[in-house]
DSSP file (Angstrom, degrees, kcal/mol; ACC not computed):
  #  RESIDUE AA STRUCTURE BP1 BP2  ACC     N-H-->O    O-->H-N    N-H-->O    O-->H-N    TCO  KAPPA ALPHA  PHI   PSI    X-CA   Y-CA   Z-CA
    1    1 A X     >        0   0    0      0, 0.0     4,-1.1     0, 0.0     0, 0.0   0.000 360.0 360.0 360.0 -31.5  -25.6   48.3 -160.8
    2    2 A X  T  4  +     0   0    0      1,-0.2     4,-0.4     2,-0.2    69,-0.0   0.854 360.0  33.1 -67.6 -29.3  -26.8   51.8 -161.6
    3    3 A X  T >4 S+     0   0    0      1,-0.2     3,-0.6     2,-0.2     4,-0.3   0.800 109.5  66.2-100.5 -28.1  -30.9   50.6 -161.1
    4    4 A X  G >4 S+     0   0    0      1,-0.2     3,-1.1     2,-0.2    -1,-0.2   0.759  86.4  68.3 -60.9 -19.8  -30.1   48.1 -158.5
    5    5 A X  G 3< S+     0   0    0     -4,-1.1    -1,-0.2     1,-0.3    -2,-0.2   0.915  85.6  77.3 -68.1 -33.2  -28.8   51.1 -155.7
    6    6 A X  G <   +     0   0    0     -3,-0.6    -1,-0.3    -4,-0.4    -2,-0.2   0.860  65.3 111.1 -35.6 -49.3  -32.4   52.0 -155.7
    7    7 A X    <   -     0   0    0     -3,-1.1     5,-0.1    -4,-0.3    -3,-0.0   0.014  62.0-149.1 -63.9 147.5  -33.3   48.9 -153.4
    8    8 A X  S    S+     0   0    0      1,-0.1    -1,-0.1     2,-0.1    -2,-0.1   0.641  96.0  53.4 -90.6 -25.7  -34.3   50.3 -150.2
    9    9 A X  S    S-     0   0    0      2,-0.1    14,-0.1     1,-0.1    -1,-0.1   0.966  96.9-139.7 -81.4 -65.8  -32.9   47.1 -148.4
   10   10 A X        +     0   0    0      1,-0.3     2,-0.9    12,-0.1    -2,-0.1   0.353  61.3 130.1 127.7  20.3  -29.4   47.4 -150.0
   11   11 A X        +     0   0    0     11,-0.1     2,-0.4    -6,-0.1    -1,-0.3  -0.794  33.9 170.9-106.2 137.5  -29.4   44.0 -150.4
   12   12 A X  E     -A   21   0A   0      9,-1.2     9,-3.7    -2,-0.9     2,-0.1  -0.978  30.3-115.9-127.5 132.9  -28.4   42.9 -154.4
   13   13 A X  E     -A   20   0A   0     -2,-0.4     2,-1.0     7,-0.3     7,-0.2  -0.456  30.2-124.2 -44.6 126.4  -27.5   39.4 -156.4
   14   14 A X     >  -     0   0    0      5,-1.1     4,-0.7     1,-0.2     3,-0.2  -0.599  13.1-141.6 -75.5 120.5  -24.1   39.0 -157.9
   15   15 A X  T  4 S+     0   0    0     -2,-1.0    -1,-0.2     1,-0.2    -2,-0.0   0.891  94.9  29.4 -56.4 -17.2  -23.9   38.3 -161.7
   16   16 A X  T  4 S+     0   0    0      3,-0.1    -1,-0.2    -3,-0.0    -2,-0.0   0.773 130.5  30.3-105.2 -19.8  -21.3   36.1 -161.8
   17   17 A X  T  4 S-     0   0    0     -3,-0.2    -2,-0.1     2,-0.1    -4,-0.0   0.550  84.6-140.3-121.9 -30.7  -21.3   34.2 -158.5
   18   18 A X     <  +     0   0    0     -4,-0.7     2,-0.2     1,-0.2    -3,-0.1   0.846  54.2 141.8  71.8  24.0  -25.3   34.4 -157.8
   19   19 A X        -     0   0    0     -7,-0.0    -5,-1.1     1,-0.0     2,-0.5  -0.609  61.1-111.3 -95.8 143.2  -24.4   35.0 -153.9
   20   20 A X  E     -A   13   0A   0     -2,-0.2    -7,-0.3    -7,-0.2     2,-0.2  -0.587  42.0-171.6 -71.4 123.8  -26.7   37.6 -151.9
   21   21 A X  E     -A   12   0A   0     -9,-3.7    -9,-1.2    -2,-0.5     2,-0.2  -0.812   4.9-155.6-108.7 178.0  -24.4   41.2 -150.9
   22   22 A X  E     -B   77   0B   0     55,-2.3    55,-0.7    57,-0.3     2,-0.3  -0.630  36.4 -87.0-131.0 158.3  -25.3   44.0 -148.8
   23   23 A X  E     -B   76   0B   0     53,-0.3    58,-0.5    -2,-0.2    53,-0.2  -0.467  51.6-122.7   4.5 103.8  -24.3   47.6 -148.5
   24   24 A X     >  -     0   0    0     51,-3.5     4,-1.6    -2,-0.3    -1,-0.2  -0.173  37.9-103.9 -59.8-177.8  -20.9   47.3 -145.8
   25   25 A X  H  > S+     0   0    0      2,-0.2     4,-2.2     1,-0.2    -1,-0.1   0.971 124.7  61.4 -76.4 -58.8  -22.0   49.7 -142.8
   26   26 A X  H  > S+     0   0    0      1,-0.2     4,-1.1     2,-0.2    -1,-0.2   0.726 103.6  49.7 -61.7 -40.0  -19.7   52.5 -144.1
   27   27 A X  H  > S+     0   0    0      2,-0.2     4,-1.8    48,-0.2     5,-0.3   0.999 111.0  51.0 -26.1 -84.2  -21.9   52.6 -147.5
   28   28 A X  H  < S+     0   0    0     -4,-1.6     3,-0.4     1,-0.2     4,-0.3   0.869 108.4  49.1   0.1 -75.9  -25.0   52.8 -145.5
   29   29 A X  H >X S+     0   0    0     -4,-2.2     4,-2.2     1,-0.2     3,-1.3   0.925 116.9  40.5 -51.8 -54.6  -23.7   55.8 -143.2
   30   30 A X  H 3< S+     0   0    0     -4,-1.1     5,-0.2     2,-0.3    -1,-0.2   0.587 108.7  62.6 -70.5 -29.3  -22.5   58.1 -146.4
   31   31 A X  T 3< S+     0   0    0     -4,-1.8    -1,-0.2    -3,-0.4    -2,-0.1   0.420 116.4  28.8 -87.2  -5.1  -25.5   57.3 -148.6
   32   32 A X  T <4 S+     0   0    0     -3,-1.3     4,-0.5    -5,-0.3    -2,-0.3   0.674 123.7  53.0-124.0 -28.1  -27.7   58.6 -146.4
   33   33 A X  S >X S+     0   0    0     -4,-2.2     3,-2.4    -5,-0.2     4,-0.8   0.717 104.9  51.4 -61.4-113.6  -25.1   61.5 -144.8
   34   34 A X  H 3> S+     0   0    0      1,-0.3     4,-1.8     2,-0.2     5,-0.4   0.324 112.3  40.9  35.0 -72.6  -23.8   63.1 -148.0
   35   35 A X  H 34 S+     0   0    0     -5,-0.2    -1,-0.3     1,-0.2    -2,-0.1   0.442 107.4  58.5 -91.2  19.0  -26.9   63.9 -149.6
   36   36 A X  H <> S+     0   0    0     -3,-2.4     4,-1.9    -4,-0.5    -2,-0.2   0.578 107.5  47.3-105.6 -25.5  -28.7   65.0 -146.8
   37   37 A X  H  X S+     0   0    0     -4,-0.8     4,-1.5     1,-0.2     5,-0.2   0.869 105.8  57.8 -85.2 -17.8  -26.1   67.8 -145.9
   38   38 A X  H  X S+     0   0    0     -4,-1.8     4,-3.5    -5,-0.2     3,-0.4   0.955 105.7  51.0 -77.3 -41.0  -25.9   69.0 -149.2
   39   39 A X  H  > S+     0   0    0     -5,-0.4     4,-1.5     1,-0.3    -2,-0.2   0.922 119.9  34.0 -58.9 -49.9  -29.9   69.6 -149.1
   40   40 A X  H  X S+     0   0    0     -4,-1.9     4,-1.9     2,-0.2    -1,-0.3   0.655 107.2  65.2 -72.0 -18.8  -29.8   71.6 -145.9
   41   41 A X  H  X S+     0   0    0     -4,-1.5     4,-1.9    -3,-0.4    -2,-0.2   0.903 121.3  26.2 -84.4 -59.1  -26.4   73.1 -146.8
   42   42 A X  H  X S+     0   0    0     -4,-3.5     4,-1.5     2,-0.2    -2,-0.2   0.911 117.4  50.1 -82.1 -21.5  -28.8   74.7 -149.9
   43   43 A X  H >X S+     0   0    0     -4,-1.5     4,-1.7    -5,-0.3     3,-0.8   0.957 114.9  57.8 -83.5 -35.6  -32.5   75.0 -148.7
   44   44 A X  H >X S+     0   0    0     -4,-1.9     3,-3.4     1,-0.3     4,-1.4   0.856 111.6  39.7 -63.7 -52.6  -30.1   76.8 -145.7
   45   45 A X  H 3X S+     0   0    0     -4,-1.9     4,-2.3     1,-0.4     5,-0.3   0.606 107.0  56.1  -5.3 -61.7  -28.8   79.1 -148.2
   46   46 A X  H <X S+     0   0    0     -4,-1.5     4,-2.1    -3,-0.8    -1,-0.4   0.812 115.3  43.3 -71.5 -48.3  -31.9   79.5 -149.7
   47   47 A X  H << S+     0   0    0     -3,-3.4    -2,-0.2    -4,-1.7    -1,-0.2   0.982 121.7  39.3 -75.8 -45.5  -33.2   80.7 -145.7
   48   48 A X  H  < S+     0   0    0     -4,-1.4    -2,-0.2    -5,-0.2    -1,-0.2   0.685 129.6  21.9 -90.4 -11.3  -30.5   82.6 -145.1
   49   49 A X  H  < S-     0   0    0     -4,-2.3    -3,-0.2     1,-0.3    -2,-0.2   0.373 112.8-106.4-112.3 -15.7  -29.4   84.7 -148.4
   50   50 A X     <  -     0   0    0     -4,-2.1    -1,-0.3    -5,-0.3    -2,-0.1  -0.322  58.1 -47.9  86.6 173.3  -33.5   84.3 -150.1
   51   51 A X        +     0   0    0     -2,-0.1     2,-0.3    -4,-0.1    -8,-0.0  -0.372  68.9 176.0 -81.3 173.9  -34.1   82.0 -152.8
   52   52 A X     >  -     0   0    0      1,-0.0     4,-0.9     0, 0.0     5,-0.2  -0.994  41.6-120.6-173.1 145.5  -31.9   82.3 -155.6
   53   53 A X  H  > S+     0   0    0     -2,-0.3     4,-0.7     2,-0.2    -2,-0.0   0.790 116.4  66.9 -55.7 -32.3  -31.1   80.5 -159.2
   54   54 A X  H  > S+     0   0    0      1,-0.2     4,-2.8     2,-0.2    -1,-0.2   0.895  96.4  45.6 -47.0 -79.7  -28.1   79.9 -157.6
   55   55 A X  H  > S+     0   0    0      1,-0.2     4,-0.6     2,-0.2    -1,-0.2   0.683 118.0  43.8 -52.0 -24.2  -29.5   77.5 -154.9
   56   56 A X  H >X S+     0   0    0     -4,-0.9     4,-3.1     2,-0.2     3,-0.6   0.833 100.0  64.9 -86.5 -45.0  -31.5   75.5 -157.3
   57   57 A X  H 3< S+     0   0    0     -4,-0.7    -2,-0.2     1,-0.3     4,-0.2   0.937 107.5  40.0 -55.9 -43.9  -29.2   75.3 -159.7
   58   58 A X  H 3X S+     0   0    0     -4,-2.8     4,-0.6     2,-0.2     3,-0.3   0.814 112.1  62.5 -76.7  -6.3  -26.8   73.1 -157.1
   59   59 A X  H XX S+     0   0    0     -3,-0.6     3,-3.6    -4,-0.6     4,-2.0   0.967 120.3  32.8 -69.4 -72.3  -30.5   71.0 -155.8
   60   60 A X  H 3< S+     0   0    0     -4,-3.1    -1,-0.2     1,-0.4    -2,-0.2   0.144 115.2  45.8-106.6  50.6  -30.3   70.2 -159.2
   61   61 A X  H 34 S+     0   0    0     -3,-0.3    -1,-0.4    -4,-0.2    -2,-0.2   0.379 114.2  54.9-126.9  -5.6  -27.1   69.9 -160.4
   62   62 A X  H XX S+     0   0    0     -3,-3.6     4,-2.0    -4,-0.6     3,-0.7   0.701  96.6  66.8-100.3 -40.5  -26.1   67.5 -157.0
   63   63 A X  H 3X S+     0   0    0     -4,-2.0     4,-1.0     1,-0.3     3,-0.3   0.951 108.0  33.4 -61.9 -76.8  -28.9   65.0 -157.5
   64   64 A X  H 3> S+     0   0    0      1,-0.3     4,-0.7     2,-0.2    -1,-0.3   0.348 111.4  58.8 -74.0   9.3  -27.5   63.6 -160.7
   65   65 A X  H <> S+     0   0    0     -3,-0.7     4,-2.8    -4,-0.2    -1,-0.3   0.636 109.3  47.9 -84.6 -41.7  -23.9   63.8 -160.1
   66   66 A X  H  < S+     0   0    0     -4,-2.0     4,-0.4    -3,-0.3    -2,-0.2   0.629 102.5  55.7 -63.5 -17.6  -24.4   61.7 -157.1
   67   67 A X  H >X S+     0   0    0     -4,-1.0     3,-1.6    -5,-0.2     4,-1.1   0.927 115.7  48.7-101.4 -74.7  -26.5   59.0 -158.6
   68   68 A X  H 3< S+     0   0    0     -4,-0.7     4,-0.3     1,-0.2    -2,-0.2   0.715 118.2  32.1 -31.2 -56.0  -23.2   58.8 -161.2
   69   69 A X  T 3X S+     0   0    0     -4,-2.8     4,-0.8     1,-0.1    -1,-0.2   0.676 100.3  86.6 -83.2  -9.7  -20.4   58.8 -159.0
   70   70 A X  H <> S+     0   0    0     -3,-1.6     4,-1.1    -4,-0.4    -2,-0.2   0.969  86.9  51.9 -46.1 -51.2  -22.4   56.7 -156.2
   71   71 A X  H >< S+     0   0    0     -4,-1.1     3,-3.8     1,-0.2    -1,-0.2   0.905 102.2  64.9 -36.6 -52.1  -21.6   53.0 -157.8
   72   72 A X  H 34 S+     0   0    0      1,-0.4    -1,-0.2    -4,-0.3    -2,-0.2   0.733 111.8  36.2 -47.2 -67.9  -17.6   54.0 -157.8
   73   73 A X  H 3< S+     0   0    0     -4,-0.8    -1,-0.4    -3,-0.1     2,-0.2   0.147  87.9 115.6-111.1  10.7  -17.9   54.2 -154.1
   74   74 A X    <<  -     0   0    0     -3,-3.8     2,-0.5    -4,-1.1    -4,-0.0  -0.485  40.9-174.6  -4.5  82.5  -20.1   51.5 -153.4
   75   75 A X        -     0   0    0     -2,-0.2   -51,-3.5   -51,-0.1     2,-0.3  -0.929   9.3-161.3-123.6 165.7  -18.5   48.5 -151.3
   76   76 A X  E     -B   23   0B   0     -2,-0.5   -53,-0.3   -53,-0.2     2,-0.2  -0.878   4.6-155.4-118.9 141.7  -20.4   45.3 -150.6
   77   77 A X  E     -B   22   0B   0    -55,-0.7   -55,-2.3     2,-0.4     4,-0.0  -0.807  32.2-128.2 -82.7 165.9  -20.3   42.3 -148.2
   78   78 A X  S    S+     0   0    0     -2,-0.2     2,-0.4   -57,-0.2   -58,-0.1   0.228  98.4  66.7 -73.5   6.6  -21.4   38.7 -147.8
   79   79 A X  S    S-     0   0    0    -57,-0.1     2,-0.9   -56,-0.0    -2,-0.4  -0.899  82.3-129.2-113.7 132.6  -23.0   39.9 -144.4
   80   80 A X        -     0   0    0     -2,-0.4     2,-0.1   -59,-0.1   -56,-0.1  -0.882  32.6-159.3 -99.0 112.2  -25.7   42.2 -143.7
   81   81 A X        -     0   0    0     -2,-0.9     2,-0.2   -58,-0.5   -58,-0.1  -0.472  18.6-115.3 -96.6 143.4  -24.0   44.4 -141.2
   82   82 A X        -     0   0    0      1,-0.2    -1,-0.1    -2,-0.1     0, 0.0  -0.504  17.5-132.9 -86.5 160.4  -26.5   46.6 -138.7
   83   83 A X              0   0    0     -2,-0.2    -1,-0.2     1,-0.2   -54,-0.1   0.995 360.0 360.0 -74.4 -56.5  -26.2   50.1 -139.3
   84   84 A X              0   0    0     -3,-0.1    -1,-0.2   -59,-0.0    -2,-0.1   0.557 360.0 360.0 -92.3 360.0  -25.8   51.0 -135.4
C-alpha cells in the first residue's frame, strides 16, 4: 500500500478481491490540503522571521511523517468519485 499512494490517478487493485478502488473524495481533498498548508505555513515562516534551521528542520521532518501515517487514513471506494 505504501508504494501504491504514489499513483497520480488514485486508482489501485485489491489483493485479495482483484476489484479496481479509488481514492473516496474526502481522501482526495486532504491529500492534497494538508501538505500544502504545512509548506506555506513554513516557507511563510521562513518569509516572515528569515530562514532558519528551525524551518527546515519541520520541511523535512513533515515530509516523511506524512508518507507514514498517510495509508492509516486512507479510505477507498468501488467508484471513482469527482473531486468537485
Amino acid at each position: 500500500m505504501f508504494i501504491k499512494q504514489f499513483n497520480l490517478s488514485g486508482e489501485m487493485t485489491c489483493p485479495y478481491c482483484g476489484t479496481k478502488q479509488y481514492y473516496a473524495k474526502r481522501t482526495k481533498k486532504w491529500s492534497g490540503i494538508i501538505p500544502t498548508s504545512a509548506i506555506v505555513l513554513i516557507m511563510g515562516g521562513n518569509l516572515v522571521f528569515g530562514p532558519s534551521y528551525l524551518g527546515l528542520f519541520f520541511l523535512v521532518l513533515f515530509l516523511p511523517l506524512y508518507l507514514l501515517i498517510f495509508p492509516f487514513f486512507v479510505r477507498l471506494t468501488d467508484e471513482e468519485e469527482p473531486l468537485f
